[in-house]
C-alpha positions in Angstrom: 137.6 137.8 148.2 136.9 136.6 144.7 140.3 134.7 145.2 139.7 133.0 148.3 135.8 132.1 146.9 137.5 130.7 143.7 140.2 128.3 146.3 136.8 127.0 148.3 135.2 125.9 145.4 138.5 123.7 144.0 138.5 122.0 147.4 135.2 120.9 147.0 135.5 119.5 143.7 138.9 117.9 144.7 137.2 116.3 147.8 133.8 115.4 146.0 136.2 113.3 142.8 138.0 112.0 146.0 135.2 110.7 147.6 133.5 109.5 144.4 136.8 107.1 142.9 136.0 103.9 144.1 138.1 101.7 146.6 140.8 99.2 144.7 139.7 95.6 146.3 141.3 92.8 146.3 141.2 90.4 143.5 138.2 87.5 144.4 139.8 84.6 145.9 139.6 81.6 143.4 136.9 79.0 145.0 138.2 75.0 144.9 136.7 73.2 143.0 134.6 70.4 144.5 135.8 66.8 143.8 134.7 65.0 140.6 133.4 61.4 141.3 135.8 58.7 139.6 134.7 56.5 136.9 132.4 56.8 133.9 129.1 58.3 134.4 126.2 55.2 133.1 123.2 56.0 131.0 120.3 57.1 133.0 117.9 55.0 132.0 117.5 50.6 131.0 113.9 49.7 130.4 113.4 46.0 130.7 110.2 43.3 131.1 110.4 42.3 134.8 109.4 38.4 134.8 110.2 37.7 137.8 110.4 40.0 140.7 110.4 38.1 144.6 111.4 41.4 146.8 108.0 41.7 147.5 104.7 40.4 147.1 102.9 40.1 144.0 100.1 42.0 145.1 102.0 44.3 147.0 102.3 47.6 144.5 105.8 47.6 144.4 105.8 44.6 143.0 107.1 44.9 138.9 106.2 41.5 138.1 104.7 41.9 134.2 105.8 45.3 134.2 108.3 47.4 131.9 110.6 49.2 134.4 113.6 51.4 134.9 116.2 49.6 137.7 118.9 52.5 137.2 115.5 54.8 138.0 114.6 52.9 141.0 117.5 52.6 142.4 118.6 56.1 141.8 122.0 57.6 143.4 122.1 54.1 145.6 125.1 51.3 144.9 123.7 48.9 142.2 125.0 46.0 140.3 123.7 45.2 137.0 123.8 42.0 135.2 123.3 41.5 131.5 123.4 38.2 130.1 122.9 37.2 126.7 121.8 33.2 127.9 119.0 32.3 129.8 120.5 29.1 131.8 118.3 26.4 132.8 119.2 24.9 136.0 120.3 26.4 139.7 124.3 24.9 138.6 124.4 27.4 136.2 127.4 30.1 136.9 124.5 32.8 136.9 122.6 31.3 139.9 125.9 31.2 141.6 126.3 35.1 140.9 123.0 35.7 141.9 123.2 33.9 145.4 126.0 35.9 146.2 124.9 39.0 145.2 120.9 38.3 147.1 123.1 37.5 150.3 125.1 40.7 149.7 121.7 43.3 149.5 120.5 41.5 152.4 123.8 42.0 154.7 123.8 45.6 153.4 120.8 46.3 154.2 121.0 45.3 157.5 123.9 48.0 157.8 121.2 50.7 156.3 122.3 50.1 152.9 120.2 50.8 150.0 122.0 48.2 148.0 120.5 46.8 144.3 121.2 44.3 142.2 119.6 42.7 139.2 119.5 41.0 136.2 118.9 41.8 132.7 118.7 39.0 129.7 119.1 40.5 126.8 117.3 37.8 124.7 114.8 39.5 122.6 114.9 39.8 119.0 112.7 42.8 119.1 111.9 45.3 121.9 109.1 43.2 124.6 105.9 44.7 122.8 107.2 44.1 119.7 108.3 40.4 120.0 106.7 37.6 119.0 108.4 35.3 120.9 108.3 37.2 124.3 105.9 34.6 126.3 108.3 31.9 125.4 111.1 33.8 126.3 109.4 35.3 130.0 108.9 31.4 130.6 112.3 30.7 130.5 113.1 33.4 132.7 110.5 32.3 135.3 111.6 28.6 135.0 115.1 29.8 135.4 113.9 32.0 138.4 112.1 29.2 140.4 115.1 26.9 139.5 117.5 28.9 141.5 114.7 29.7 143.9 115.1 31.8 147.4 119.0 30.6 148.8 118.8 30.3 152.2 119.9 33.5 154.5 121.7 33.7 157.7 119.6 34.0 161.2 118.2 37.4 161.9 118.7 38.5 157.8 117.0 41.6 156.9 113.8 38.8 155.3 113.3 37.9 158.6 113.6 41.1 160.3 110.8 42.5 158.0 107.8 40.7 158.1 106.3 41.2 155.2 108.5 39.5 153.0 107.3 36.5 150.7 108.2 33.0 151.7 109.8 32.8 148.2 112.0 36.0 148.7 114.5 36.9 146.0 116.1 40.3 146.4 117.3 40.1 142.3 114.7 40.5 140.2 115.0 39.0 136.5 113.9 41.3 133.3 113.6 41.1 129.8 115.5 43.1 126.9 116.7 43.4 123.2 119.7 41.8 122.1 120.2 44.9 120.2 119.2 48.6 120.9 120.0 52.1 121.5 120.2 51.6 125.0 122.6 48.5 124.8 124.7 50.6 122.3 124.7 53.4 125.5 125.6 50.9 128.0 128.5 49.7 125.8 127.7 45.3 126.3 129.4 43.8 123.9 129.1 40.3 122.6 130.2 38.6 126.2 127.6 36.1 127.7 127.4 38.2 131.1 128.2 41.4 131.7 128.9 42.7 135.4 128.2 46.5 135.8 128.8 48.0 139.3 128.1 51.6 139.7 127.4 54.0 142.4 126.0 57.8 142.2 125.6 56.9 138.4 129.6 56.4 138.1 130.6 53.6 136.8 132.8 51.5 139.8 134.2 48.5 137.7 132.7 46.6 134.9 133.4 42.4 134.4 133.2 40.8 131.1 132.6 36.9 131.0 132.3 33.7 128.8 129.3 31.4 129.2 130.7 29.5 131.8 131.8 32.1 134.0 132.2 33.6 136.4 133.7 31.1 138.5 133.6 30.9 141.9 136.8 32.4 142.5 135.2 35.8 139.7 132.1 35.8 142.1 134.0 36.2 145.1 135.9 38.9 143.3 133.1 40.7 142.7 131.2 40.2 146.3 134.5 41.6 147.5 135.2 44.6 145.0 131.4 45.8 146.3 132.4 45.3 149.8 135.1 47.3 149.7 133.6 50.0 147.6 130.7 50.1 150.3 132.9 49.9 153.8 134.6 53.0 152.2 131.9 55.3 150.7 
């Protein structure tokens, strides 16, 4: 009896270890790794002196006319071209304009694809950050003289201006700021000496970057850049 009691009570600490080892499982399976954008990720922020902003009215609130704003904020995640230039040109001949044109037809045939397209330009003229600068009034002048110089180009029939109402008479979908020649932010965004730098980035990655003399781009560079956006865009 004491035997059998003594062979009952092994089998029920053989069963209980049994049931109590745990369960071999199989090895996690390793997750992919989602895909990395291309390109070089911008600085997140460029504050500039808006001088002349014609997207909107000046009364309307969204105008930054007189304002220091953030363009790579504003435009967020969205498809963007930046333009630094280290000239302020005079006249509507000037390469610039020419770039300009181009790139206020192209954010106005985006949009009407439901595009939220951006482009603008920076002049990096300043000897001292806008608050700071003496000079800054004569400087803005020469932006808005430059601004109502190369004026509103014509758009096509049925453009996005004339599908929204509210648009100025003057409308400009580039707005013209203010900066430093030299600053931390510059530095970050890694212009160089060139007159005009081209920046287009998208999702904060840097697409392709153009370099230029002061008189460039020419017309053949502007079309190369209207056409490396286009492409970028039709395949996003």
């Amino acid at each position: 009896m004491t035997r059998l009691l003594c062979l009952i009570i092994f089998a029920s600490i053989v069963s209980v270890a049994v049931a109590q080892e745990p369960v071999p499982t199989q090895p996690d399976e390793k997750q992919p790794e989602p895909p990395k954008a291309a390109g070089i990720e911008i600085p997140s922020t460029f504050r500039a002196h808006v001088a002349w902003d014609k997207r909107s009215d000046e009364k309307n609130f969204r105008n930054r006319t007189r304002k220091l704003h953030d363009f790579v904020c504003e435009n967020e995640l969205n498809p963007s071209v930046a333009v630094f230039s280290r000239t302020i040109p005079k006249d509507k001949d000037a390469p610039l304009a020419k770039l300009i044109e181009a790139l206020h037809l192209l954010a106005n045939e985006q949009k009407l694809d439901g595009a939220n397209f951006g482009a603008y330009v920076i002049f990096l003229a300043l000897d001292m950050e806008f608050p700071l600068d003496d000079k800054r009034d004569d400087y803005r002048d020469e932006v808005l003289a430059f601004g109502k110089a190369v004026g509103s180009p014509p758009l096509p029939a049925n453009s996005a201006a004339d599908l929204e109402k509210k648009r100025p008479a003057d409308y400009m979908s580039v707005p013209l700021a203010l900066a430093a020649k030299v600053s931390k932010q510059v530095t970050e965004w890694k212009l160089g000496d060139d007159d005009i730098n081209v920046v287009f980035y998208h999702r904060h990655k840097e697409v392709k970057r153009w370099s230029f003399a002061g008189d460039k781009p020419t017309a053949a560079d502007i079309a190369t850049i209207i056409a490396t956006v286009k492409s970028h865009l039709d395949g996003k």
